[in-house]
N, C-alpha and C positions, 0 to 999 in steps of 0.2 A: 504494500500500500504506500502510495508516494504522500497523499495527503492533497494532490489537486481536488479543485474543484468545478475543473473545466474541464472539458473532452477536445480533444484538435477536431471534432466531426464540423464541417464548413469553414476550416481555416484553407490557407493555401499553404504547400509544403514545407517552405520556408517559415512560415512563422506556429506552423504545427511541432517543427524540427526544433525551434527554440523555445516554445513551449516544454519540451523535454526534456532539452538541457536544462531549465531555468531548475525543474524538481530535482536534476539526477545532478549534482555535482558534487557530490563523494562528502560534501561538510553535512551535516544537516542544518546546520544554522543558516547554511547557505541554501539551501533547498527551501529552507521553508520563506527567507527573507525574497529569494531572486523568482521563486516557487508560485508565492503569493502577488507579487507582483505581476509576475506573469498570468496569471490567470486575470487578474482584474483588468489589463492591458493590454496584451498581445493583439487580441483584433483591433483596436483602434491605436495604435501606434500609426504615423506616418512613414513614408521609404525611408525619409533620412535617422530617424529612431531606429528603425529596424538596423541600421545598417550600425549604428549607434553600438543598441545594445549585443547585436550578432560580437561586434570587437568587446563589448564587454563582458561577453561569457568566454570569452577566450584568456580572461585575467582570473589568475590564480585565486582560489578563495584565501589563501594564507597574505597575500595582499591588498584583496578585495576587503575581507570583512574588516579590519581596522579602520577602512576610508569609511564605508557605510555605518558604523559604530561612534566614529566622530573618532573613538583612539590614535589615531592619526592623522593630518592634514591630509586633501587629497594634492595630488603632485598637479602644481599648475599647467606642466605641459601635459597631463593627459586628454583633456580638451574633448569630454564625453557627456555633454547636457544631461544628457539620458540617466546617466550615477545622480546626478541632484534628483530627479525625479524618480529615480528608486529609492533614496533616502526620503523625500517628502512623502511617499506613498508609505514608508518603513514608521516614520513620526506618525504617522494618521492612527494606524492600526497598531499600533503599541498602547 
């Protein structure tokens, strides 16, 4: 059980495929923060989000979850709008 609460049935492949990443990434803190997000998000994201978050799931959780916890600053040059709006979605639902 991953814990979604969305099915990919009417996404398009691409954002069905991130939908799965967003649950499967080996942390569970990161499953359920990137996880949850995704469900509430994924079909209404725009291209440039999508392409956004697709590079954000390609960052390590042992990186990731310090920036999303606030434990860390995030690095100015990463230049991913999309990380502020999984923190704000992450602030809401806490």
């Amino acid at each position: 059980m991953t814990g979604t609460t969305r099915t990919s049935e009417g996404l398009e492949p691409r954002r069905a495929k991130l939908l799965f990443r967003s649950w499967h990434r080996g942390m569970r803190e990161m499953d359920l923060i990137l996880g949850r997000f995704a469900d509430a998000e994924i079909g209404v994201l725009t291209s440039d989000e999508i392409d956004q978050y697709e590079r954000l799931l390609d960052i390590s959780d042992t990186d990731l979850l310090p920036w999303i916890t606030g434990q860390q600053p995030i690095p100015e040059n990463l230049g991913l709008p999309i990380l502020h709006k999984v923190i704000a979605a992450r602030d809401v639902s806490v």
